[in-house]
C-alpha positions in Angstrom: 81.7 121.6 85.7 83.4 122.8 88.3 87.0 121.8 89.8 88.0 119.4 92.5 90.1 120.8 95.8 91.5 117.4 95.9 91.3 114.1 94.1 88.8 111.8 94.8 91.2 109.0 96.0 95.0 108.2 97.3 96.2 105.2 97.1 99.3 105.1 99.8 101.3 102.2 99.6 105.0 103.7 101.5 103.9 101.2 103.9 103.2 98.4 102.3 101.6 95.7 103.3 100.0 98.3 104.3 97.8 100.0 101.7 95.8 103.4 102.8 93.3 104.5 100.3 91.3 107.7 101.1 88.3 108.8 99.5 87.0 112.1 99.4 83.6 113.4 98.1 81.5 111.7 95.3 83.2 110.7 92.3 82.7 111.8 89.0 82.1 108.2 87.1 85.8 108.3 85.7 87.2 109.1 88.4 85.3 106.3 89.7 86.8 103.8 87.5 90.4 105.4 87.6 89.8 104.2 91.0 89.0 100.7 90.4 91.4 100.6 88.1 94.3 101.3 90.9 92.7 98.8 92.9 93.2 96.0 90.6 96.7 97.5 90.2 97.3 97.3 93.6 95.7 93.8 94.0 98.2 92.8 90.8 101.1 92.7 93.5 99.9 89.1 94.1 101.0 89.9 97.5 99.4 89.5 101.4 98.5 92.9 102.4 96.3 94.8 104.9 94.2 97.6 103.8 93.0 100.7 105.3 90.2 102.3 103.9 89.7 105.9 105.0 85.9 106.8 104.0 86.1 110.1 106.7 86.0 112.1 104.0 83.8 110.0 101.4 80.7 110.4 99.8 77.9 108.1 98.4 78.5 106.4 95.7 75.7 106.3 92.3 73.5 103.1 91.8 75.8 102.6 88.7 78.8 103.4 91.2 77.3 100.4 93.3 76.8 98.5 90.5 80.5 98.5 89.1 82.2 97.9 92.3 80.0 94.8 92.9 81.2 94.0 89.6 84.9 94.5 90.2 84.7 92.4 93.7 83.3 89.5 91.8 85.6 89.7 89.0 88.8 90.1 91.8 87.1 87.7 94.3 89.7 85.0 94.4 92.5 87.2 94.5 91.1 89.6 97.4 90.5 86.5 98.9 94.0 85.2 98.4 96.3 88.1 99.1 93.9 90.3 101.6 95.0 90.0 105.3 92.2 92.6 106.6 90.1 96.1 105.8 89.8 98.5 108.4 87.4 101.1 107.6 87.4 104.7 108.9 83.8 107.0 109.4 82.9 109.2 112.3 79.3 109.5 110.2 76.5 107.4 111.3 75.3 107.3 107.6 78.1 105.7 106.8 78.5 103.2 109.8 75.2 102.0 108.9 75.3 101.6 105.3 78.5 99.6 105.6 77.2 97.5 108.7 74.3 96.5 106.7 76.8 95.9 103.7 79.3 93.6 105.6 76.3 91.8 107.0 74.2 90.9 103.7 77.5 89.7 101.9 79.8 88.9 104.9 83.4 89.4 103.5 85.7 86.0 103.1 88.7 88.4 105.0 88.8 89.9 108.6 87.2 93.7 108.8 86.7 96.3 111.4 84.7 99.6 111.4 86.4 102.3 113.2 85.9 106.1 114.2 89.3 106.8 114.4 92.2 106.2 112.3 95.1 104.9 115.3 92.8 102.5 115.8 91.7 101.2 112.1 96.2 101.3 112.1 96.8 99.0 115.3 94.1 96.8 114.1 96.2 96.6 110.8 99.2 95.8 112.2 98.1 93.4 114.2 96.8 91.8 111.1 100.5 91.6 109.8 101.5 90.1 112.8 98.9 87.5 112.7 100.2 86.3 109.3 103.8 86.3 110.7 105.0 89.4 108.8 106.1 90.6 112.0 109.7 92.8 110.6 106.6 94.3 108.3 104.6 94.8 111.1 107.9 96.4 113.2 108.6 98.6 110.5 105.2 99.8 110.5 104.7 100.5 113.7 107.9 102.8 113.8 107.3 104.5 111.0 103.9 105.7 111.9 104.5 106.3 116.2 102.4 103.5 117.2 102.6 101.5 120.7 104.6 98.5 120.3 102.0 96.5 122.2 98.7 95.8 120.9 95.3 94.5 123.5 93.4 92.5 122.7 89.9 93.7 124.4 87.9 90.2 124.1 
């Protein structure tokens, strides 16, 4: 078996209530659940947060893969639902963008989600997120720290 160039996942949470997980490639099954595993850690905050999940870089996941993250939502359902403000999702590939619009459509999520190409915008959707749930010195903090415009539209 060969070796990794990088890890299969990040979890960066320097901005919380902003949490940025990355995926890259397919995952080996325990990397796979030391993945889930920082999930629930992450979700053990017991805190409102916005996360952004950056599948650019992803692969597919194994039926059993599937399996255990369907799993883990049902297991963490009432606390995703309780503490998660928002996922944005990141893909450029079509594969991708389809398999997770026919995802979020079979089992609509209980929390907001958008499906972006581009990462400034999966961030400004975020932060808008925080400012909807009046965490707006979060949201402030945010915004500085990673160069966004202080002014979000709204394209209704």
């Amino acid at each position: 078996m060969g070796t990794r160039a990088a890890p299969y996942f990040s979890f960066d949470d320097s901005h919380w209530p902003l949490l940025i997980n990355r995926l890259v490639g397919d995952a080996l099954s325990q990397e796979f659940e030391e993945f889930l595993a920082q999930a629930a850690r992450s979700l053990s905050r017991n805190q409102p947060h916005v996360l952004l999940m950056d599948l650019s870089r992803a692969g597919g996941l194994s039926t059993h893969q599937r399996q255990r993250l369907a799993e883990w939502l049902q297991h963490h359902e009432e606390r995703v639902e309780r503490t998660l403000l928002g996922i944005a999702y990141v893909t450029q590939s079509p594969l991708i963008q389809l398999a997770m619009n026919v995802v979020l459509y079979m089992r609509r999520p209980a929390y907001p989600y958008i499906l972006v190409s581009r990462e400034d915008e999966a961030l400004t959707w975020a932060v808008h997120r925080l400012e909807d749930a009046g965490m707006h010195a979060s949201a402030a903090r945010i915004r500085r720290d990673l160069g966004l415009v202080s002014e979000y539209h709204r394209t209704s």
